[in-house]
C-alpha positions, 0 to 999 in steps of 0.5 A, a space after each residue: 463505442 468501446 465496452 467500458 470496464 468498471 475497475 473497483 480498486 481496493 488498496 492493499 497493505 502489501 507493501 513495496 518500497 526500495 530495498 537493498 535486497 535485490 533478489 526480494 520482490 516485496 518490501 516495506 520501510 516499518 517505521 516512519 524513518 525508514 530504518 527498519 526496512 523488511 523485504 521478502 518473497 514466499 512460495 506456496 510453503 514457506 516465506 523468507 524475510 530479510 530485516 535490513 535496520 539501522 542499528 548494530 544491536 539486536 534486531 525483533 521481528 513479530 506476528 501480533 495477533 492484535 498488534 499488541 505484544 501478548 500471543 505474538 510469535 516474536 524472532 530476535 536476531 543480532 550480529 556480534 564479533 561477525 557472528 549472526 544469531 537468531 532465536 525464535 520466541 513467544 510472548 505471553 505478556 509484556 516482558 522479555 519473551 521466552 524461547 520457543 522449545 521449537 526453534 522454526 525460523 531458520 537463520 540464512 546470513 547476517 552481518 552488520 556494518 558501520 550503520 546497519 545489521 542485516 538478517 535473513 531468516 525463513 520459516 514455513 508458513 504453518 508450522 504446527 506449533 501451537 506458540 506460532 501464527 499461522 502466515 496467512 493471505 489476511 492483513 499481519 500485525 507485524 511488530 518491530 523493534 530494536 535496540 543499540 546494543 546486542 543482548 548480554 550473555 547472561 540476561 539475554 536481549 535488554 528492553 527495545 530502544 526502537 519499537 512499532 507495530 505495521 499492518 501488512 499483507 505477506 502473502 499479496 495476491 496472484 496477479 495476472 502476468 504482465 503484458 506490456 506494450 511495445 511503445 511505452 511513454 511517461 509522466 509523472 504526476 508529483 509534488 514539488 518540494 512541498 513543505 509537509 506541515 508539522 500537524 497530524 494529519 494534511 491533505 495537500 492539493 496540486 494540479 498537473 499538466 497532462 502530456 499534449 496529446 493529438 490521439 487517444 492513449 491508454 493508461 496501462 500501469 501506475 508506479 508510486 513514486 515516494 521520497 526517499 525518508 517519507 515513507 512513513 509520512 506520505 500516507 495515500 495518494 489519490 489522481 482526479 481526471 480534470 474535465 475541460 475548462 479552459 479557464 482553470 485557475 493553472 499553476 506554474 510547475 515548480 509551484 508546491 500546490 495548496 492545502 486542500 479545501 482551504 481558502 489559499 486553494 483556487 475554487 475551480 480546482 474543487 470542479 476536478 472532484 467530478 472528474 473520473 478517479 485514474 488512480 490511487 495508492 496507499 502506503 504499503 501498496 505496490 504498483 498498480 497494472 490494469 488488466 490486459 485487456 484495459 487502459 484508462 483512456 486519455 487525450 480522448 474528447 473528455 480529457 481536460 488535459 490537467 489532474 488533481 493530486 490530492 495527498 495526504 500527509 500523515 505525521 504523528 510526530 509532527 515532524 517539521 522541515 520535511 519536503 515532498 516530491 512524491 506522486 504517481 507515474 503514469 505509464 500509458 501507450 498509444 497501443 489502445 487495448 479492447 476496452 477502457 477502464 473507469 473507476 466506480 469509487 464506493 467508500 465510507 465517510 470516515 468519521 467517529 462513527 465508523 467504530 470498529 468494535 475492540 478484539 474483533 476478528 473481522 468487521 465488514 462495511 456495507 456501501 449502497 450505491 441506490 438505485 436511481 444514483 446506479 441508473 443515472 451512471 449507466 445512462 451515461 455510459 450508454 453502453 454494458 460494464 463489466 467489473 472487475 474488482 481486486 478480492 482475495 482467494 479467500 474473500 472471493 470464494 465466501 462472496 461466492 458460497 453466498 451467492 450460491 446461497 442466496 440464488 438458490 439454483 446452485 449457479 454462482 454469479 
């Protein structure tokens, strides 16, 4: 029996969605539309965004300290008569910010089209102006907006038309270089023209079929797979393994699955929760690699041949008439690697009283797993876990100061 690899998955706001900017490896649609689509890529001293917006007007860019606009490092740019323009500035209240005396965003090209003004610009990461913000690892508070029309000569850019702010994590973390099998297969896991409901917030349920397979496979790669246009709606996604039952309520295909938890939802469905969690995505996130040397096993002896899907829908505008084929792509291969990857999923309810305190710089969450619920898991397993869990440089190192702290012996665990 293999060593079995805990993998405790955290989602990260560092998004990738689809972007014209080819030569940019990470992008995000800003708002819910996807008219304000932002790529970029960084290097140890600087970064380089491009703003691809559907406007032919002035386009703004901040780093929000709160995501509201006072103490944001705001750039605005616009394309007139062929000419591309780029200011940086700062905002000390709600109203139009003033340029920065030290101009550090550097405009690389613009233009503009029928539809869309584009910008690129770079900056290095610490500046040394005090009217900057200092790009870090940790979660931005990215500020967008826009407006028809490009600013006037004289009174400079008029109020924005288009506005928003989006948490993001610039500058993702280093992640082990990919190794990829020689023989690759997939499936993907998604929904089927389902009509999102014009309501705030949907959790929508549908249950796959798995590939028929006559040998153990491992999972080695998760792809998100988003209709185009609902990247702002379609908010996390999350795959459940089924275990056997042969007896499971089956829907065909083409069938759009059912609002999670309600009475149209078949019971037995609700038996898929038990199941082991394969994968999950939330918005801004990328795609998900197990490490080298782990896959999650499928068409193995606890496979039931069918997963969960269980998607939520965030829609705060209530938009109606919008359907969904969005889901996961699987990639997995018949080449076992040396361990199998579960996922020990630790979470907390959310729910009013998970309050985080305003202006607060940071604010951790203790989750327990009690001793006789970890003991019954292991005896199960029968076998060592190990884990591997995704943490920032940053995070990692203070996790590891208090260990060292807490040992005592100087050893870091």
């Amino acid at each position: 029996m293999s060593v079995l690899a805990v993998a405790v998955m955290v989602v990260l706001l560092c998004g990738d969605s689809a972007s014209a900017a080819a030569d940019l490896i990470h992008h995000e649609a800003l708002d819910e539309n996807g008219d304000f689509l932002l790529s970029w890529t960084f290097d140890d001293a600087q970064i380089e965004l491009e703003a691809r917006v559907r406007t032919r007007g002035w386009v703004g860019l901040g780093l929000s300290p709160n995501g509201g606009m006072p103490g944001s490092d705001i750039v605005i740019g616009w394309v007139k008569d062929g000419q591309a323009y780029l200011t940086d500035r700062y905002a000390d209240e709600k109203a139009l910010p003033p340029e920065d005396e030290s101009q550090d965003w550097e405009l690389l090209s613009g233009y503009e089209n029928d539809t869309h003004t584009v910008l690129r610009f770079k900056r290095k990461l610490q500046t040394c102006d005090v009217r900057d913000r200092v790009i870090t690892k940790d979660t931005m508070r990215v500020l967008w907006a826009w407006n028809d029309r490009d600013p006037d000569d004289v009174r400079g850019p008029a109020y924005h038309t288009h506005r928003g702010v989006r948490s993001s994590i610039l500058l993702r973390n280093d992640i082990e270089a990919e190794s990829l099998p020689n023989v690759i297969r997939s499936h993907d896991v998604v929904m089927t023209n389902t009509a999102i409901p014009s309501k705030l917030t949907t959790y929508w349920c549908k249950l796959v079929e798995m590939p028929k397979l006559q040998t153990k496979h491992h999972i080695f790669k998760v792809q998100p797979v988003i209709t185009p246009g609902n990247e702002g709606v379609v908010h996390h996604i999350l795959v459940y393994k089924c275990h056997i039952n042969p007896n499971r309520t089956a829907a065909p295909q083409e069938h759009p699955g059912h609002e999670c938890f309600t009475p149209n939802m078949p019971l037995d469905w609700k038996e898929c929760y038990q199941g082991n969690l394969i994968a999950v995505w939330g918005i801004g996130t990328g795609d998900l690699s197990f490490p080298s040397h782990v896959g999650y096993p499928i068409g193995d002896e606890d496979d039931g041949g069918q997963v969960l899907m269980e998607v939520h829908y965030d829609n705060p505008e209530q938009k109606e008439g919008m359907t969904d084929n969005s889901g996961l792509r699987l990639l997995y291969t018949p080449e076992l690697r040396q361990h199998d990857v579960g996922v020990l999923l630790v979470s907390q309810s959310v729910d009013h009283a998970l309050i985080i305190p305003p202006r607060a710089v940071d604010y951790d969450v203790d989750n327990f797993c009690h001793q006789e619920c970890l003991d019954t898991f292991l005896d199960e397993a029968g076998e060592p876990v190990w884990r591997h869990a995704a943490r920032s440089p940053a995070r990692q190192e203070d996790e590891n100061d208090a260990d060292q702290r807490r040992r005592g012996d100087g050893s870091v665990t």
